[in-house]
C-alpha positions in Angstrom: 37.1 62.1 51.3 37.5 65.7 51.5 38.8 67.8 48.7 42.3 68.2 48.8 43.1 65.1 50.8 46.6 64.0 48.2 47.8 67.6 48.3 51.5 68.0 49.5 50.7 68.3 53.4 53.5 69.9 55.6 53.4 69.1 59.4 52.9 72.0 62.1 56.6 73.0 63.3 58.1 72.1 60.0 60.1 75.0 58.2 59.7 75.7 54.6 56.4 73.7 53.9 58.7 71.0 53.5 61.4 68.6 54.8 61.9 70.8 57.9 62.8 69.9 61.5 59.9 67.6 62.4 60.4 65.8 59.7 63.9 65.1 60.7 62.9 64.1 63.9 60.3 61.7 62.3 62.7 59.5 60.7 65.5 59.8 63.6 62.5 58.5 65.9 61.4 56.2 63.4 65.0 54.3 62.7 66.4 55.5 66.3 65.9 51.3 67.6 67.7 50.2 64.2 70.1 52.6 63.4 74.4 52.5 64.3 74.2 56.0 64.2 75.9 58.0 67.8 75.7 61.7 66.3 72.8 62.2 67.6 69.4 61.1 69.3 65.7 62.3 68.8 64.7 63.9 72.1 61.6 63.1 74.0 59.4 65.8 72.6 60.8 65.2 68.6 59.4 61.0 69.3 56.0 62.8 70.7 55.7 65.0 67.8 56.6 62.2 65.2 54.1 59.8 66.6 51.3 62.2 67.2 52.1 62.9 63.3 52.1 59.2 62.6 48.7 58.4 64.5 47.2 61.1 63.0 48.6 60.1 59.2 47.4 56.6 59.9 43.9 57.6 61.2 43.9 59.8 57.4 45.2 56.5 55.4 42.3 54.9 57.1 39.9 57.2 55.9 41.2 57.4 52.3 41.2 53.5 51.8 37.2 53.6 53.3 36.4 56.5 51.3 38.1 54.6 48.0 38.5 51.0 48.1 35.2 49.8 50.3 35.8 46.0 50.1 39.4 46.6 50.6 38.9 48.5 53.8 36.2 45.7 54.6 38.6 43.1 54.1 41.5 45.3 56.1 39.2 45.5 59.6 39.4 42.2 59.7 43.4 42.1 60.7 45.2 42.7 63.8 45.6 46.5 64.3 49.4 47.1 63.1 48.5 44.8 59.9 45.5 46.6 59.4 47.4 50.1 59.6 50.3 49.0 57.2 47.7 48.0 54.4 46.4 51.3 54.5 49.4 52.9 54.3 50.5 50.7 51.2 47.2 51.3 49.8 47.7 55.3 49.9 50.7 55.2 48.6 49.1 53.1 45.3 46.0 56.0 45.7 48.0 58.8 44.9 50.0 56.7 42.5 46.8 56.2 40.5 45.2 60.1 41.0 48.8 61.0 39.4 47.1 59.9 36.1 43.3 59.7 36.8 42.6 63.2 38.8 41.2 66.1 37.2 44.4 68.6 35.9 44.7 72.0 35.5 46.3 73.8 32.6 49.1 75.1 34.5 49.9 71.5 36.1 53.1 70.0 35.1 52.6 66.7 32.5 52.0 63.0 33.9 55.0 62.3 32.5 57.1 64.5 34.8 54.7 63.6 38.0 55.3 60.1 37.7 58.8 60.3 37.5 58.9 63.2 40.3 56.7 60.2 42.3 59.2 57.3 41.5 62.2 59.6 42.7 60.1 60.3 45.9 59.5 56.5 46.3 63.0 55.7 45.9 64.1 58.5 48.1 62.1 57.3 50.8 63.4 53.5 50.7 66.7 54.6 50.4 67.3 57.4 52.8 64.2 57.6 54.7 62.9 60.9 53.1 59.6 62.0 53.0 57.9 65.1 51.8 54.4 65.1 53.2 52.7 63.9 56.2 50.9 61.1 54.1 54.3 59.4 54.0 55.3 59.4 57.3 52.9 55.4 57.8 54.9 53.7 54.3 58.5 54.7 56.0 56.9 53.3 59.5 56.4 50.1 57.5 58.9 50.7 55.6 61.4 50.3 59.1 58.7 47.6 60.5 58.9 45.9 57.4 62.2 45.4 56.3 61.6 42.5 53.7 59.4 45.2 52.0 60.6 45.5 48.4 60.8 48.7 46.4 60.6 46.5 43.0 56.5 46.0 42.9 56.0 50.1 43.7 57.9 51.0 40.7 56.2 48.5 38.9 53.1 50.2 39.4 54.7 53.4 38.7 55.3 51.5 35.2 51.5 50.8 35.0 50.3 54.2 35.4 52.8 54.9 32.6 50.6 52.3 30.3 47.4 55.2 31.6 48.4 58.3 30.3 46.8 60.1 27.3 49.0 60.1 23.9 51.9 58.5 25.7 50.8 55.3 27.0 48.4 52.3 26.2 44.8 52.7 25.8 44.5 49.5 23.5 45.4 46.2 24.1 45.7 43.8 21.2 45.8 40.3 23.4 45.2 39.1 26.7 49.2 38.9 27.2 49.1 42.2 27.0 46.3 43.0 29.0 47.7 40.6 31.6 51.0 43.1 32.1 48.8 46.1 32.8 46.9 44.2 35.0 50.1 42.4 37.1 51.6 46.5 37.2 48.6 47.8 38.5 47.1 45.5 40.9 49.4 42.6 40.9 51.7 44.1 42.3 49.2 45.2 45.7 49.4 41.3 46.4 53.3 41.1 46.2 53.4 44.8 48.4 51.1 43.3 51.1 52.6 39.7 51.2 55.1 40.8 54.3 52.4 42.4 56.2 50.0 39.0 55.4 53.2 36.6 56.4 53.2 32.9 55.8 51.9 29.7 57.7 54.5 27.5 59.0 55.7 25.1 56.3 55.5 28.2 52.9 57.6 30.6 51.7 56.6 34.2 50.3 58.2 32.2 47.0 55.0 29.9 47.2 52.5 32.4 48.7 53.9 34.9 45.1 52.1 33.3 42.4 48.4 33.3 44.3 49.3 37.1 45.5 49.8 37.9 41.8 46.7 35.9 40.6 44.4 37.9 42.9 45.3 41.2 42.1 44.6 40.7 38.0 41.6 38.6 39.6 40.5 41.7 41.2 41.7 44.0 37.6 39.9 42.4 35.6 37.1 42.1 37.5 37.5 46.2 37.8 37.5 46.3 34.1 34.6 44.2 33.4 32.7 45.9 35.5 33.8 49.8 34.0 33.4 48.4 30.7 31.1 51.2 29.4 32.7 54.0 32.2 36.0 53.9 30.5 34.8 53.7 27.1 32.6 56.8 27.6 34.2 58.6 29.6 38.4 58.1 29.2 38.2 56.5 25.5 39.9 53.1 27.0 38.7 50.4 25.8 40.9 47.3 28.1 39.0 43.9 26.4 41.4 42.2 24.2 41.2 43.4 20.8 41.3 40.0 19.4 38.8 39.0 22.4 36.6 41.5 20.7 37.1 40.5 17.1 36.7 36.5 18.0 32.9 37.2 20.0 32.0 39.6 17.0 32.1 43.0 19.3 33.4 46.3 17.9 34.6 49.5 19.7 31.6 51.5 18.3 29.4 49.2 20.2 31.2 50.1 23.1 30.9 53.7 22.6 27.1 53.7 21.6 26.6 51.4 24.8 24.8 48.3 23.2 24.5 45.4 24.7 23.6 42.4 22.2 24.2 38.3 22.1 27.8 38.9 20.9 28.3 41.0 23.8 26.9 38.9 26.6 28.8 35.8 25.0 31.9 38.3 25.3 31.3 38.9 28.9 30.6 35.4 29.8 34.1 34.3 28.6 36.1 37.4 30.3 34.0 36.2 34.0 34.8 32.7 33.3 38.9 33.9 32.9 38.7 36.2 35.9 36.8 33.2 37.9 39.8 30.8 36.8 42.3 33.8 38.3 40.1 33.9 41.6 40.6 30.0 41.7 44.5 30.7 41.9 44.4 32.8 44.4 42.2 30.7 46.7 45.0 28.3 46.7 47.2 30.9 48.4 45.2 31.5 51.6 45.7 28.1 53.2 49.6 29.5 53.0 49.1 32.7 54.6 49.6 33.6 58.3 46.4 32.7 60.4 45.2 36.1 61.1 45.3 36.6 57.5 43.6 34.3 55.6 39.9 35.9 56.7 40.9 39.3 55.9 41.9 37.9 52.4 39.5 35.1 52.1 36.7 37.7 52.6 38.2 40.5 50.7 38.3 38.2 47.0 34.7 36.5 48.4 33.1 40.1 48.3 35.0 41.6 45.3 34.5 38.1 43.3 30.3 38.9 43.6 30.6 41.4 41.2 31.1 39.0 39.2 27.9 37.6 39.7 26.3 41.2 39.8 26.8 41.4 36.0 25.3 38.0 35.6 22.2 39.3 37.6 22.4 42.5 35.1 21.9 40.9 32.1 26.1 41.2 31.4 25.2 44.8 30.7 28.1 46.5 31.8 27.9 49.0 29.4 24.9 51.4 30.8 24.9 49.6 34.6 27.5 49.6 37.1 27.3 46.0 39.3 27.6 46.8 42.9 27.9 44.7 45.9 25.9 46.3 49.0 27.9 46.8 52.4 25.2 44.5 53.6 26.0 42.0 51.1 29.6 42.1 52.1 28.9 41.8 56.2 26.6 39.0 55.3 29.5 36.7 53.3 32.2 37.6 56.2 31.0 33.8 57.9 31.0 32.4 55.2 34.5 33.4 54.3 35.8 32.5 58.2 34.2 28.9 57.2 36.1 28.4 54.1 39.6 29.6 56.1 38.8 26.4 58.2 40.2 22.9 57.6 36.4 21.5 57.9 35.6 23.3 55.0 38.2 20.9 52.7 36.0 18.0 53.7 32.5 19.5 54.2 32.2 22.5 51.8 29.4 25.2 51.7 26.6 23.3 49.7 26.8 26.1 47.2 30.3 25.9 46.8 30.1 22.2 45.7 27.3 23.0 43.8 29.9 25.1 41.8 32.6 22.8 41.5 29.9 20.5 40.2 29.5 22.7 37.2 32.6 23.4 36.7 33.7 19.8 36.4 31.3 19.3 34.1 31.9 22.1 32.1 35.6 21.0 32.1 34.5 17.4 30.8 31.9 18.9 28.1 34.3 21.0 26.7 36.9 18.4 25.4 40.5 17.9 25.5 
């Protein structure tokens, strides 16, 4: 992505570097087929300029989720083009939600504190009122009006989780798993319950159904994130996300963290925080049977591919303290059939042979372990 890319980006033709005329004209084009309004209509050239803008924003969003979020974007060209485009544009909006609190600052910039709540007014004025400021948020309005089931509620939740990121003021400890599980739900829960409109439902479910597996596979996919930065955020950011009390029960201290040492305790540690994130992957598969057709591959694929991280850190050693587990683009193109197979009703009666093999163990894990 090139440098620069979440700046503030004003439109050619707009005055003031800001909410100028072709901005105007982007939201009267925008709401022009839903709106009561009579005072006035968007002329020919205003809709031109507003959907070159919009085309051209899209194409951007595009880039930025490839550029940032690989599987995601993988899992994304698998959908029907208007899908496809409104997951990027949600994901944006959650990328510079995120490089709010995670960019590099300078001196003179203003606090996280006052960005993030400068972003959550932004947000809001844009549900509301149909504002926007840049060029970036010209595709969340357009699903914003496509969309109209869209909530506002699981944006400023993750406007909340970014609170729980920043140095001083919010959380870089977390005690239990309770707790970890809120960061997680703000963070990346909340992607499932922003994309479940876009996704839609199968005849015969509700998005009240479809909520609970949304939610499970975005802390599937956190924690997997976490596992896998274990040693990055230690290092680097001095977070430490594993459970305190996870920590203290496996025999694993911060300091081990920091000096990047991988030992029994650890391992055992790691094994019990995959076989949690596994159980939250397992939710989430129950949701894709109650999606929309055209969604359940893009879905299907995207928690197949980020789920073999998972077994990256098993093929590591569980040393994700000095190695980073990563899942080739080749790796990923490779699963994509597999993932179309387990979308199919064959699949309930004649699974892959490696996926029975795993159900297999689990069972008897299950049974070993005792009421």
């Amino acid at each position: 992505a090139a440098p620069g890319l979440f700046e503030t980006k004003p439109p050619a033709g707009s005055v003031n570097g800001g909410t100028g005329d072709a901005y105007a004209a982007a939201y009267a084009a925008a709401t022009s087929s839903t709106s009561t309004s009579t005072s006035s209509s968007p002329s020919p050239e205003q809709i031109e300029t507003y959907r070159k803008l919009l085309d051209e924003a899209y194409e951007e969003s595009g880039v930025v989720t490839e550029a940032f979020a690989k599987t995601f974007y993988l899992g994304t060209k698998l959908m029907p083009p208007e899908a496809q485009r409104a997951i990027w544009a949600i994901y944006v909006w959650c990328r510079r939600t995120d490089e709010i609190v995670d960019a590099p600052r300078q001196p003179d910039d203003p606090g996280m504190l006052t960005d993030l709540s400068a972003w959550e007014i932004r947000t809001e004025n844009l549900w509301q009122h149909g504002e926007v400021v840049d060029v970036l948020d010209l595709p969340l309005l357009d699903v914003r009006v496509n969309y109209p089931k869209l909530d506002i509620t699981p944006f400023v939740d993750m406007v909340r989780g970014m609170l729980m990121d920043i140095p001083d003021l919010g959380q870089d400890r977390y005690d239990t798993f309770d707790e970890l599980h809120l960061y997680c739900y703000r963070v990346a829960g909340t992607v499932g319950l922003m994309s479940m409109p876009i996704f839609g439902c199968a005849d015969g479910f509700t998005e009240a159904e479809a909520k609970e597996p949304a939610l499970s596979l975005g802390v599937a996919f956190q924690i997997t994130n976490i596992l896998r930065d274990v040693g990055e955020d230690a290092t680097t950011r001095g977070r430490v996300y594993l459970p305190q009390k996870d920590m203290e029960r496996f025999g694993v201290t911060e300091q081990q963290l920091f000096d990047q040492r991988v030992d029994d305790n650890y391992i055992a540690l790691m094994k019990y925080e995959i076989d949690r994130a596994r159980m939250y992957y397992e939710r989430a598969k129950r949701g894709v049977p109650m999606l929309s057709p055209e969604s359940r591959l893009p879905v299907q694929s995207s928690l197949d591919c980020y789920g073999k991280i998972l077994d990256k850190i098993e093929e590591n050693g569980y040393d994700t303290l000095t190695m980073r587990a990563y899942v080739s683009k080749w790796e990923k193109l490779f699963e994509i059939p597999f993932s179309w197979y387990r979308t199919q009703d064959v699949a309930k009666v004649l699974p892959l042979p490696w996926d029975s093999a795993k159900e297999e163990e689990k069972t008897k894990s299950l049974s070993s372990s005792g009421p």
